[in-house]
FISEKOL-416323 format. One line per 10 residues: their letters; for each residue x, y, z of C-alpha. Coordinates in steps of 0.001 Angstrom, whole numbers. Example, Ala and Ser with C-alpha at 12.3 -4.5 7.8 and 13.67 -1.06 7.14 Angstrom:
# FISEKOL-416323
as = 12300 -4500 7800  13670 -1060 7140
This chain:
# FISEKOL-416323
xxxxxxxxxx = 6091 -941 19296  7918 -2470 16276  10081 -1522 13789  10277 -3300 10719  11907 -2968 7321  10261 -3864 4139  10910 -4935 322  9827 -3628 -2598  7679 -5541 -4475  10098 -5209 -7257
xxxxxxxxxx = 12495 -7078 -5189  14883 -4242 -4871  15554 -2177 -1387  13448 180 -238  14925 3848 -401  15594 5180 3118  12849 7216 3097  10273 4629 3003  12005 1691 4345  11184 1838 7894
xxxxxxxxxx = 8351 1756 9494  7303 1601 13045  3935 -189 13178  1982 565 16377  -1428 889 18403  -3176 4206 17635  -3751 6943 20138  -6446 9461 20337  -3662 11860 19058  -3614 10381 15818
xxxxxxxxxx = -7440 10891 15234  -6807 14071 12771  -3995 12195 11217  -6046 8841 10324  -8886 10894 9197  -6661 12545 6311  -4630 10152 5655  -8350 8311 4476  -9527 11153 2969  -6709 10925 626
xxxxxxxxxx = -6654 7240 -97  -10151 6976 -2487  -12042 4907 -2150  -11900 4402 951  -15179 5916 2500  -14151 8631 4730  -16122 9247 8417  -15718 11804 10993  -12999 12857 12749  -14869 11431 15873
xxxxxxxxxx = -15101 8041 14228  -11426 7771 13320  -11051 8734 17246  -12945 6001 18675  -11158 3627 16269  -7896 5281 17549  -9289 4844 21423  -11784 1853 21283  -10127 -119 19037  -6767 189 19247
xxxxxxxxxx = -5431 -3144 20041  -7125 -4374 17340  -5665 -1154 14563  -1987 -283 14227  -393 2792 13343  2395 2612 10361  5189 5788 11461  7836 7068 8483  9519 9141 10834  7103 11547 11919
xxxxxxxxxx = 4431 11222 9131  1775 8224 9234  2200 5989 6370  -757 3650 6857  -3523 2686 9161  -5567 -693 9449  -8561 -280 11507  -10674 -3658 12707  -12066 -5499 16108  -13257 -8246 16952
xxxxxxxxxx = -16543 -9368 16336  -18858 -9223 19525  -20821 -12863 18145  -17839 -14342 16799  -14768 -14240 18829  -12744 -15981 16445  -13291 -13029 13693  -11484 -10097 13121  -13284 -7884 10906  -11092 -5706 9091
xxxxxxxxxx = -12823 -2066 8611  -10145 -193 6274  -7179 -740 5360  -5169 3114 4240  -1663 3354 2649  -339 6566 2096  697 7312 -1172  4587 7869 -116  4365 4475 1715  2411 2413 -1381
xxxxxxxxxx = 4308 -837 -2969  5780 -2007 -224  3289 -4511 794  2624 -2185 3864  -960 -3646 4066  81 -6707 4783  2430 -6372 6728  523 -4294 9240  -2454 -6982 8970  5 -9400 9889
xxxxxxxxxx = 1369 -7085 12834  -2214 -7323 13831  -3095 -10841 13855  207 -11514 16140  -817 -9389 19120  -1478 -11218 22344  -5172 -9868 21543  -5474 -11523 18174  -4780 -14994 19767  -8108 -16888 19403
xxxxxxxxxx = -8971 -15287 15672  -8949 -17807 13000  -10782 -15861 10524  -10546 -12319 9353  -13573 -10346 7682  -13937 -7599 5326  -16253 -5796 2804  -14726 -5056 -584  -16482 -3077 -3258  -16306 -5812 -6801
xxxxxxxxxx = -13794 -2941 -8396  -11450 -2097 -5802  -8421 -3638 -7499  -6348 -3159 -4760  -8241 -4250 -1681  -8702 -7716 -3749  -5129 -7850 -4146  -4128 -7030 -779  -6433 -9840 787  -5637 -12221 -1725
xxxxxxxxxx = -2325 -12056 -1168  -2790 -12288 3350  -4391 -15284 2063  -2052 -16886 -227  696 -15670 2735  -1088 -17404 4973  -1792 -20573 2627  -5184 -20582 3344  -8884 -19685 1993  -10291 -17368 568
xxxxxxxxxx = -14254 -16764 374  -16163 -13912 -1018  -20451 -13394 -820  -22319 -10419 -2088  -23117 -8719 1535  -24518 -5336 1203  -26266 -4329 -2030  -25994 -664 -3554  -29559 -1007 -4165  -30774 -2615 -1485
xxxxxxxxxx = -28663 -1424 1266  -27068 2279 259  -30192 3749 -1825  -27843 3810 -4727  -25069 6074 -3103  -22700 3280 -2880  -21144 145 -4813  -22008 -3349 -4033  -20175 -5190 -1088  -18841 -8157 -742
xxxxxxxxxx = -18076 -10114 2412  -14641 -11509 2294  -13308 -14411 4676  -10184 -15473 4732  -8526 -18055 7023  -8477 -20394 9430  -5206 -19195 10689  -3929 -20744 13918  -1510 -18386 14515  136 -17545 18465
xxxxxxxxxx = 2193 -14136 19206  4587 -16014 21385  5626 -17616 18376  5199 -14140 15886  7930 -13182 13489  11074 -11844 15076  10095 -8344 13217  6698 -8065 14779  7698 -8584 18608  6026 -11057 20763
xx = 3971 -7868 22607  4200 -4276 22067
């Protein structure tokens, strides 16, 4: 577990209640929690309560958990991609709206790509629908953080691939990153 404090993006403190934020693995407890929380960050594409479950179970050393004392203020889920090992794939990335402009997104990416699990990923991978202003922003940004690439391909079509019922997506890479949790950030903890 990890507590961390964040800026503003304004460059100004953040105010006590949204300042800290301890950033850890999911649990099947959260489940409910995670499956609001995305229900009320559009547009993120909601699932089951099942599916936010088995991301909270499953996948939990590869999603983190952002805490504001005893309300969730964000939730990255991702794993790593059975054919690439190198690749964390980045499924959604949800900020509450208390917990928004504090670069929370990134930070908890970050969180993720220092765990003792994350060691051999050079790349990360998502999909981002072409007018999702903030997902854009968010990655560009882990890239420009991380001074490295950037690369975006059309992926899944909303004609081709979702009958209509859904935007365009576009595969996003970002990295190489050659980055080692013994050597993480003193705010994101060698191990949790």
């Amino acid at each position: 577990m990890t507590l961390i404090t964040l800026a503003s993006n304004r460059g100004r403190a953040c105010s006590p209640k949204t300042s800290k934020f301890r950033l850890r693995p999911p649990m099947a407890k959260d489940g409910a929690a995670v499956n609001r929380l995305i229900a009320d960050c559009a547009p993120l594409d909601t699932n089951s309560v099942y599916c936010n479950l088995l991301q909270c179970t499953h996948f939990s050393q590869t999603s983190v958990i952002a805490e504001d004392g005893s309300s969730i203020g964000g939730f990255v889920s991702g794993y790593v991609q059975p054919e690439q090992p190198d690749v964390l794939f980045v499924w959604q990335v949800a900020v509450a709206h208390h917990a928004r402009g504090h670069k929370l997104g990134a930070a908890m990416i970050d969180h993720l790509l220092f765990r003792p699990v994350c060691d051999g990923i050079h790349y990360i991978e998502t999909s981002i629908s072409p007018d999702n202003a903030a997902s854009w922003a968010l990655f560009n940004s882990i890239a420009q953080n991380h001074n490295t690439q950037l690369e975006s391909t059309p992926w899944f079509s909303a004609r081709h691939h979702f009958d209509g019922d859904h935007d365009d997506e576009h595969l996003v890479r970002i990295g190489p990153f050659f980055l080692d949790s013994r050597k993480a950030p003193k705010q994101w903890g060698a191990s949790e």
